[in-house]
Structures are given as structure tokens and as C-alpha cells.
N, C-alpha and C positions, 0 to 999 in steps of 0.2 A: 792372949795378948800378942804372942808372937806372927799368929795368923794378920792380925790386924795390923801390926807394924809392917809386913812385908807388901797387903793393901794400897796400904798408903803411897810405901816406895815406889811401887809398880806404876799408879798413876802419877807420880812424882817424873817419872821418868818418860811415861808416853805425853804427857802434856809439855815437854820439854824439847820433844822430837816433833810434836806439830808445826811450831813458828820454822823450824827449818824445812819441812818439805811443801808447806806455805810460800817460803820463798822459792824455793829454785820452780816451780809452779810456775810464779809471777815472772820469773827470769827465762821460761820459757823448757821447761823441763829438764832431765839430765841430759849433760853434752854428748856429741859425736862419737861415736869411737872414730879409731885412726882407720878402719876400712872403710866406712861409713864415709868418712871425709873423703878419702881417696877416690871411692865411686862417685863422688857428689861431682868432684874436680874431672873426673873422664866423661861428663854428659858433656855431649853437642849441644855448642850455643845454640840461644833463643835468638830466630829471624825478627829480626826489626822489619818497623814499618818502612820504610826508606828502600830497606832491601829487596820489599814484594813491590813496592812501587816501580824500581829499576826494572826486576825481571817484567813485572808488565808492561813497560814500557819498549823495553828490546823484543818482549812477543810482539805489540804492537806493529814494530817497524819493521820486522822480520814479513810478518802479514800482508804491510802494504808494501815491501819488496815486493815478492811472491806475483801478489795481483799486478802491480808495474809489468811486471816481465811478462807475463800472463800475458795482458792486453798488447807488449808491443807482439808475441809472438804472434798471435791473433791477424792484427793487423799486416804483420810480414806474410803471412799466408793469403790475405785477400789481395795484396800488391798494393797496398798504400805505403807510400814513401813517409818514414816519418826517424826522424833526427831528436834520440833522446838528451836533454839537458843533462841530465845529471850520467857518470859512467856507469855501464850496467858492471863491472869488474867489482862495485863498492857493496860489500858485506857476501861476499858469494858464498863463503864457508855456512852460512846462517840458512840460505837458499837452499842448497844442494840441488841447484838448475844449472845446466849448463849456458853460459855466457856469450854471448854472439863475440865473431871473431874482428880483430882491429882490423881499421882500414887499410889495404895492401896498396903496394905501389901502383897494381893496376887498375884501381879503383881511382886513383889518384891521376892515372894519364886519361882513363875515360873521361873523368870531369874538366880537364884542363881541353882534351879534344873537342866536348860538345860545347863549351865557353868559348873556342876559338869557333867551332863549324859557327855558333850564334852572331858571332863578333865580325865574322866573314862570308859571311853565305856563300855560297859554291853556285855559278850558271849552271843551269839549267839545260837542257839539251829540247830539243823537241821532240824525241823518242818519251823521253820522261815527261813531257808536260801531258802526252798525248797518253802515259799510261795513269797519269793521275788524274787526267780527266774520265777515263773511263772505271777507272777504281771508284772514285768519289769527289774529287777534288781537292784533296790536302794528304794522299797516300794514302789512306782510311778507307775500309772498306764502309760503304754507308749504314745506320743504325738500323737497316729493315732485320739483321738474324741477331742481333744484340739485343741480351736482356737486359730489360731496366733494371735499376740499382733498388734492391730493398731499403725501405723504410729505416732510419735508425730508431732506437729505442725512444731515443727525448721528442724526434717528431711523431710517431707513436702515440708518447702519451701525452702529448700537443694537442694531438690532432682529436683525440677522447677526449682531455679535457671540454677544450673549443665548441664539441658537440654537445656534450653533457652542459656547458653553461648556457649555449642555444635553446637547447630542450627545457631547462627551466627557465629561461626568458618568455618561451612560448606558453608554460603554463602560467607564469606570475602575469603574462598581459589579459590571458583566459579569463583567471580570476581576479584584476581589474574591471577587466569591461563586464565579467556578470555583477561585480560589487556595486557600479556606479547603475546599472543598469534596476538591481535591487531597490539601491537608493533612489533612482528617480520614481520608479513606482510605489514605493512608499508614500513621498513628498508629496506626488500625483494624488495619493489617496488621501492623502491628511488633509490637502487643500480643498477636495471634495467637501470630506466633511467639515470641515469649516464652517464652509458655505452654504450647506443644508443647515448645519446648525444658527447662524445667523439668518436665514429664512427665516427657519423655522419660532425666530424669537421676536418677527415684527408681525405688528399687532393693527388691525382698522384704528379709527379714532373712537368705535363704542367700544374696545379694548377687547378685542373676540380676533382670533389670529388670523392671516393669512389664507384662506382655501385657495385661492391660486397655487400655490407654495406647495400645501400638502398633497395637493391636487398630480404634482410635477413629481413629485417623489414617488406617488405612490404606480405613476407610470413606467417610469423609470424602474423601480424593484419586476413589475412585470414582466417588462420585455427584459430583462436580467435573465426572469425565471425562466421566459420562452426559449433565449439560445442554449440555454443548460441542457 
């Protein structure tokens, strides 16, 4: 009896401790410890979207810096004169290019002196006229040892395009004039037989057809056969 009394208790008491580990379950298991917690609060923030958008955004510009400077340095090396809008000093740290240098005082009396030589033209001597005549006539030595200017890339692929839609202009007229060509040889043909056929369906008055008719046909198929 006693065996059975203490049965009973036992599941008395496990059926008691069910509903509670039931709930903290539902409540999301037992809590944190305090190291637990501590490590949780020392992870590195999660990057937001916003924040890889920016950084992609400064890669971007940073890029089309780069290529700017790129093409003006490009350009300083062939001797094309060209005056950037925007200052090449703005994001340099991003670059790591070197910066072309401000413009110096005597950058600033050569433009003011060719404005004035423009504004004033200086006579001419006859020594000088007679060396610019034999130079070329404008102080230019003439275009016979100067190489022509290469192609740029956009006339390049201009100039392929332009040809490349020539070249299919010339086949789509090809295949035009075989199509209509086709077409009238058909038409030619269908109105032949037409017209054999309508022969061949008039009839004398004692209702007995045409020998004239079959007569013209059957010549015709002949000298067919002969140029064959």
C-alpha cells in the first residue's frame, strides 16, 4: 500500500511541473545569463540598407573621379587645351592622384599678352612677310610631314555602324527585287494557265471541243521539251 501511495505522489508531482516548463517553452525558453547578455551587447551593429547604399554610392563617385582625371590627363598629354568645370582639388583624398597645379601669375600675363597681341596686331615687317611666305603662309610649316589626326572612337563606330546599315540596305533591296521578281513569274504563270484552261473549256456548236486549242498546247509542251 505504501509502494502505491508514494506512485501516486510521484506522478502528482511530475504532472505539476509540466504546465510550468510548458510555459517558459511558450515564453521563449530559460533567460540569459548576465555573460550571455553582456556578449550579446559587445556584437557589432547590423549594416542597414541606407548604409551599403551610401558606401555604393561614394564607390560610384570616387570611380567617376578617377576616370575624369584619367581622360583630362590623356588629353594634356596629346595638347588638347581643355578647361575643367568642375575643380580637380574636390575629393582628392578618395583619388590618391595627383592634382594638376593652380593657375600661376604667369599663366595669367601670357593670356592677358595674347588678348592684347589679338586686340592689337603688331606690323609686320617685310623680312617677316617674306619668311612666312616661304614657310607656308600663316608661320605654319605646310601639312606635307604632318600626320593626320586619328579617328576618334565615336566616329569609329559611326563610321561601322553607317557601313554595316549600307550593307544591309544592299541585301534587303537584293531580296526585294528577287521577291517581286518571283512574284511576277508566278502571276505570269497562273495567267497562262488560266487561259489554257478557258480554251480548253470552249466547245464547237455539235458540243466536241476545240482542236485548234489542243492543237496550240500540245506544240507548245513540244518545243518546251526541245530547249530542255
Amino acid at each position: 500500500m505504501k509502494k502505491r501511495g508514494g506512485g501516486v505522489g510521484d506522478a502528482g508531482g511530475g504532472s505539476g511541473r509540466a504546465p510550468e516548463f510548458k510555459k517558459k517553452q511558450r515564453l521563449g525558453g530559460k533567460g540569459l545569463s548576465l555573460e550571455a547578455f553582456v556578449d550579446a551587447k559587445k556584437l557589432k551593429p547590423v549594416v542597414t540598407a541606407s548604409q551599403i547604399r551610401k558606401q555604393r554610392e561614394a564607390y560610384q563617385n570616387s570611380k567617376k573621379v578617377n576616370k575624369y582625371r584619367k581622360t583630362l590627363k590623356h588629353l594634356a598629354e596629346e595638347g588638347h587645351e581643355f578647361k575643367p568645370r568642375v575643380p580637380l582639388d574636390m575629393d582628392a583624398e578618395t583619388s590618391g592622384q595627383d592634382v594638376s597645379e593652380p593657375i600661376t601669375k604667369e599663366h595669367k600675363e601670357k593670356r592677358s599678352s595674347s588678348a592684347s597681341e589679338r586686340e592689337h596686331p603688331s606690323i609686320e615687317t617685310d623680312e617677316e612677310i617674306k619668311e612666312k611666305d616661304q614657310v607656308g603662309g600663316h608661320g605654319k610649316k605646310s601639312g606635307k610631314g604632318r600626320r593626320p589626326k586619328p579617328p576618334s572612337q565615336l566616329e569609329r563606330l559611326r563610321s561601322e555602324y553607317e557601313k554595316k546599315k549600307q550593307e544591309e540596305e544592299e541585301v534587303r533591296k537584293e531580296k526585294q527585287a528577287l521577291f517581286e521578281e518571283q512574284q511576277a513569274a508566278r502571276e505570269k504563270a497562273k495567267k497562262e494557265r488560266k487561259e489554257a484552261q478557258n480554251k480548253f473549256r470552249k466547245f464547237t456548236g455539235k458540243g466536241q471541243p476545240v482542236m485548234r486549242h489542243r492543237m496550240e498546247h500540245l506544240l507548245e509542251s513540244i518545243q518546251r521539251d526541245m530547249k530542255r
